[in-house]
KOLTOR-865621 format. One record per residue (C-alpha): z, y, x. Coordinates in steps of 0.001 Angstrom, whole numbers, plus 500000, padded with zeros to 6 digits. Example, Ala and Ser with C-alpha at 12.3 -4.5 7.8 and 13.67 -1.06 7.14 Angstrom:
! KOLTOR-865621
507800495500512300 507140498940513670 
***
This chain:
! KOLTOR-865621
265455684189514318 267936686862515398 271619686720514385 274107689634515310 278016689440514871 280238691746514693 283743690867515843 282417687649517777 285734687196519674 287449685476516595 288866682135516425 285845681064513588 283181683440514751 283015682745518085 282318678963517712 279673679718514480 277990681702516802 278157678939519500 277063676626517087 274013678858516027 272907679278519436 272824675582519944 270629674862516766 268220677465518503 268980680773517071 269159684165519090 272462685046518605 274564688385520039 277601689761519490 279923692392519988 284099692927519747 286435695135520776 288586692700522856 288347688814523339 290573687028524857 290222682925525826 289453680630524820 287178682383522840 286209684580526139 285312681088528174 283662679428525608 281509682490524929 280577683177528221 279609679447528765 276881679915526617 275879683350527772 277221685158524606 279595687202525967 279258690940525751 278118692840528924 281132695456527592 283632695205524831 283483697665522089 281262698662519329 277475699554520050 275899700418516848 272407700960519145 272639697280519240 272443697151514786 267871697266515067 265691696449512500 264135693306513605 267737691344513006 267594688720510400 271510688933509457 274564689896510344 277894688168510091 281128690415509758 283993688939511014 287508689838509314 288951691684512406 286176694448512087 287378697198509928 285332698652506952 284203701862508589 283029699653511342 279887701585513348 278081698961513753 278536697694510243 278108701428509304 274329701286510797 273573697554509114 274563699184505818 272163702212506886 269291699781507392 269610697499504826 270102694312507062 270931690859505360 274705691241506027 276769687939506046 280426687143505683 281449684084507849 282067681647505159 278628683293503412 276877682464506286 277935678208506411 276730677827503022 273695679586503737 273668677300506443 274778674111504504 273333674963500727 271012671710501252 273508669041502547 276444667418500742 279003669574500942 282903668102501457 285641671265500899 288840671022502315 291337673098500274 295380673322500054 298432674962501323 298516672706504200 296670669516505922 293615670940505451 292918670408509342 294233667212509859 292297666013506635 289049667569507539 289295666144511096 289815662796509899 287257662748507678 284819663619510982 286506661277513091 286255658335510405 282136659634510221 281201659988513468 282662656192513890 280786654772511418 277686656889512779 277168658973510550 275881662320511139 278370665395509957 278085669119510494 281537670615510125 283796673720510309 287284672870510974 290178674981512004 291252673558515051 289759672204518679 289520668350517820 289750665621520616 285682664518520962 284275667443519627 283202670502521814 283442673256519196 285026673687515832 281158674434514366 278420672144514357 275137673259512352 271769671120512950 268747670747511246 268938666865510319 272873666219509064 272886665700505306 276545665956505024 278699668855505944 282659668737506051 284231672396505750 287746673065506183 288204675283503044 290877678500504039 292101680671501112 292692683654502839 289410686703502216 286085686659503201 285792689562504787 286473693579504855 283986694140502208 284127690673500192 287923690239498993 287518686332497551 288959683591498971 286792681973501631 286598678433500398 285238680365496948 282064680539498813 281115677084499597 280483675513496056 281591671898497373 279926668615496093 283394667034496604 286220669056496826 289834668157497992 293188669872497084 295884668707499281 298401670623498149 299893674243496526 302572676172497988 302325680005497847 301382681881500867 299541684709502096 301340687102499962 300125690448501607 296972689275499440 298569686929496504 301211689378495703 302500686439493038 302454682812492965 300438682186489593 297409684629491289 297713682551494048 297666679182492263 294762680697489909 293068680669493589 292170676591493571 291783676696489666 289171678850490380 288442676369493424 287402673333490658 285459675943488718 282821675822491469 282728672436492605 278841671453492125 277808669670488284 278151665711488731 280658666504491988 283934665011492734 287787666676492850 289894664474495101 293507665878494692 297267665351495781 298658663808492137 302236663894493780 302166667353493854 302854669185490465 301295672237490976 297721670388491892 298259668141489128 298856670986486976 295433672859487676 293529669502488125 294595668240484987 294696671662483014 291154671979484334 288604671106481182 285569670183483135 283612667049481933 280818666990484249 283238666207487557 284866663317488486 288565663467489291 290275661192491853 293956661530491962 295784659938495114 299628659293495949 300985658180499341 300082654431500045 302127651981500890 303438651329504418 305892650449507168 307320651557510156 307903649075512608 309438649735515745 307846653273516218 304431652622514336 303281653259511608 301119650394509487 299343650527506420 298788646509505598 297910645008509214 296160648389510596 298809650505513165 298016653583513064 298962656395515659 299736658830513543 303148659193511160 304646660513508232 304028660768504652 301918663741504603 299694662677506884 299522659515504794 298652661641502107 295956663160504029 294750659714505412 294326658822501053 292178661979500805 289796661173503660 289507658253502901 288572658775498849 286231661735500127 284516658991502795 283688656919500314 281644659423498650 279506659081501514 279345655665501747 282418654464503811 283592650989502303 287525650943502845 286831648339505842 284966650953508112 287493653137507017 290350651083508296 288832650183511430 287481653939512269 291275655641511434 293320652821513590 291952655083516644 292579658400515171 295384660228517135 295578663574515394 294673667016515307 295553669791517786 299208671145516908 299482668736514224 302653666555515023 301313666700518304 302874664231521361 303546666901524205 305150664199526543 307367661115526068 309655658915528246 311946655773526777 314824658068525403 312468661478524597 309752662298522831 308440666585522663 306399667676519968 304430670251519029 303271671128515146 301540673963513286 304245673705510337 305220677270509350 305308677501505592 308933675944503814 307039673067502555 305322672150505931 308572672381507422 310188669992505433 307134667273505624 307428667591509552 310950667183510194 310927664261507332 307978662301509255 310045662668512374 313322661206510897 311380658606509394 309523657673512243 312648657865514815 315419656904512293 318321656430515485 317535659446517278 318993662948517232 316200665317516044 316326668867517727 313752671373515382 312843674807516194 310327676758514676 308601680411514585 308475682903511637 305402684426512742 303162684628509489 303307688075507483 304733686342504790 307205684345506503 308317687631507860 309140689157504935 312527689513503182 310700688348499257 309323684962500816 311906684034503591 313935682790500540 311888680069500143 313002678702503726 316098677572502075 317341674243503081 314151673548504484 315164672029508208 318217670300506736 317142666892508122 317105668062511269 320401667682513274 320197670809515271 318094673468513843 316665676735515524 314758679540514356 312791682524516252 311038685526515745 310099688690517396 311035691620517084 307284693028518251 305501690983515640 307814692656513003 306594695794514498 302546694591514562 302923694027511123 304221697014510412 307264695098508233 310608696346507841 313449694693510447 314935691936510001 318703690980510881 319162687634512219 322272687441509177 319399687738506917 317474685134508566 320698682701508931 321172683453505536 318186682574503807 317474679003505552 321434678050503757 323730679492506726 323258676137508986 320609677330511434 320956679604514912 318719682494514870 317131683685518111 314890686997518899 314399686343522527 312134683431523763 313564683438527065 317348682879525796 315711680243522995 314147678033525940 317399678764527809 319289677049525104 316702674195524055 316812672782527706 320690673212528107 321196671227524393 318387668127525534 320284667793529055 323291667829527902 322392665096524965 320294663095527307 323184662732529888 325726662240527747 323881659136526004 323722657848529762 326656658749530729 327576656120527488 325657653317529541 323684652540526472 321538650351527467 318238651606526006 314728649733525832 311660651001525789 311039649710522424 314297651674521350 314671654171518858 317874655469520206 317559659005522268 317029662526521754 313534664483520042 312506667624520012 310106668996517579 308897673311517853 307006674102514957 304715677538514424 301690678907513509 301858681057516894 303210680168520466 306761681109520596 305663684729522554 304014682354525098 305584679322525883 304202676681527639 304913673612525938 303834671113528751 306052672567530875 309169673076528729 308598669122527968 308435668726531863 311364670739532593 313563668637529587 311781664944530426 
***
């Protein structure tokens, strides 16, 4: 079998092509740029293109399908010439359910913890030794790629993005994959170059239930109104519905502990997401036992209230949170999880829609538990994105007047390692005697859906610990 991709470089394309290439397949690919990881991975497995750029001589009539990847345009050559020939042509999120259509399929919808809820769900599996294919949207600590597709897995865990399919198929991604159970962690408008309002975008995951599988399951978030309002508004009979609220818990002396399991993980969202996996894990078969013992080990997903580097008196961490309710949840788990210590946050509008002037009003308030508060973007990714400048007044504005707004990286870091020093040494300066099992000291949490124009958060923890 013969698989071509067009735009192979992505984030999701290069690793279902990976995967494909380990269940056997011939797979090529070509892209105008790639740039690593994607670049590494892809040459590891000798799928790299000899040259970047689009070959349509490469489109031939013995190829079984091709998958278009998003960052391909719709005049696309080499899409052009698959058109021309009538190949099988494939979105990405087409091509896992072609791929999965016979296994159990667990969908991973919602504004945010998708990730962390999908990769717990695989975690808590392969523990209990049971054999998952999955598609998840982040590099996950014991897994080599973020696509696995074999012959013999009978369940398949897909990380369910709302965002489109492709240049030539404008539905929602996780419309595709017609899950047997189907999670909705939570609503909060986004993506509004595409959802221009928020009831089209809610009417996204109503949609979502429509296609859940006869006899299949909806596992949703019953503490948030706007999933309670399309789960419960929904009138299928044929589905089971399994509404979840945070459990209870304590935090004792830095750890988190649900009954007498610690966990390494914190805060009520991921709690929440901890409730979903484990409802959806029991469709498989998990008795709440294995699922205890399996998530006691689970230390997170990549970017997701991430531990950069700790000391007695410091903790860095890194987070994905970029949307106004994300926000909130992060900075909230790290207050609640380091009640006596001074919380520094800083985070990235780097999102089209948290770029623009309609949706930055929804930042409002959004960092107030935090007791210094930056915020950065760049002027270039304004540009990129083609959106209309922003003044950082507007900015200061819109988050409630009580944040500093920065538009150069280098003065940001310049000011986030002057503010920890001078906390850090003043607290010592106090003598306070501090133990290790303290809480007392100083945190610092940066939060985006990008990198801060390239900073490297090992060493900025370095340079501050």
């Amino acid at each position: 079998m013969k698989v071509h991709f067009i735009a192979i470089g992505g984030s999701a394309m290069h690793n279902l092509a990976i995967a494909l290439c380990q269940k056997g397949i011939n797979v090529t690919g070509s892209d105008d740029e790639i740039f690593d990881p994607a670049k590494s991975r892809l040459e590891k497995y000798g799928l790299l293109p000899e040259s970047f750029g689009w070959h349509p001589e490469r489109i031939t009539p013995d190829l079984d399908a091709v998958v278009l990847g998003m960052h391909a345009r719709i005049d696309n050559p080499e899409l052009l010439k698959a058109q021309e020939l009538g190949l099988k042509i494939y979105s990405y999120p087409e091509y896992l359910y072609e791929q999965s259509k016979d296994k159990m399929r667990i969908v991973v919808g919602g504004s945010h913890g998708k990730t962390t809820t999908t990769a717990m769900i695989l975690h808590v599996l392969a523990k209990c030794g049971i054999e998952a294919d999955y598609m998840v949207g982040a590099q996950l600590k014991g897994f080599e790629v973020m696509v696995r597709l074999s012959h013999t897995a009978k369940v398949m865990v897909i990380e369910g993005d709302e965002y489109l399919t492709s240049p030539i198929d404008r539905r929602p991604k996780f419309h595709l994959y017609k899950p047997n159970v189907a999670i909705i962690t939570g609503i909060e408008w986004d993506h509004i170059n595409v959802f221009p309002t928020f009831d089209i975008y809610r009417e996204q995951f109503s949609k979502f239930i429509d296609l859940i599988e006869p006899n299949g399951t909806l596992v949703y978030c019953d503490e948030d109104k706007e999933v309670h309002r399309v789960a419960v508004e929904n009138q299928r009979t044929d589905i089971q519905k399994l509404p979840y609220v945070c459990p209870e818990h304590r935090v004792d002396n830095g750890v988190t502990y649900i009954g007498n399991i610690a966990l390494k993980i914190f805060g009520h969202h991921n709690l929440l997401n901890l409730t979903a996996a484990r409802l959806a894990c029991r469709q498989v078969g998990v008795t709440d036992e294995q699922f205890d013992e399996a998530i006691s080990t689970f230390e997170g997903a990549s970017k997701r209230l991430e531990l950069v580097k700790k000391n007695d008196t410091c903790a860095v961490y890194k987070d994905f949170a970029h949307a106004p309710s994300k926000l909130r949840a992060t900075i909230h788990a790290m207050r609640e999880q380091y009640p006596d210590r001074k919380l520094v946050a800083c985070m990235e509008l780097h999102t089209f829609s948290s770029l623009t002037q309609e949706f930055l009003q929804q930042y409002k308030n959004a960092m107030d538990e935090a007791d210094v508060r930056y915020v950065y973007y760049s002027k270039h990714a304004l540009q990129l994105k083609k959106l209309p400048d922003l003044h950082p007044d507007e900015v200061k504005a819109a988050f409630g007047g009580n944040v500093e707004v920065f538009t150069d990286s280098k003065r940001l870091l310049d000011c986030l390692i002057a503010l920890m020093h001078e906390w850090l040494t003043r607290q010592h300066s106090n003598n306070q005697t501090i133990k290790q099992s303290s809480n007392q000291g100083v945190n610092l949490l940066m939060m985006s859906s990008g990198n801060f124009d390239g900073i490297d958060f090992a060493q900025l923890a370095d340079e501050i610990i």
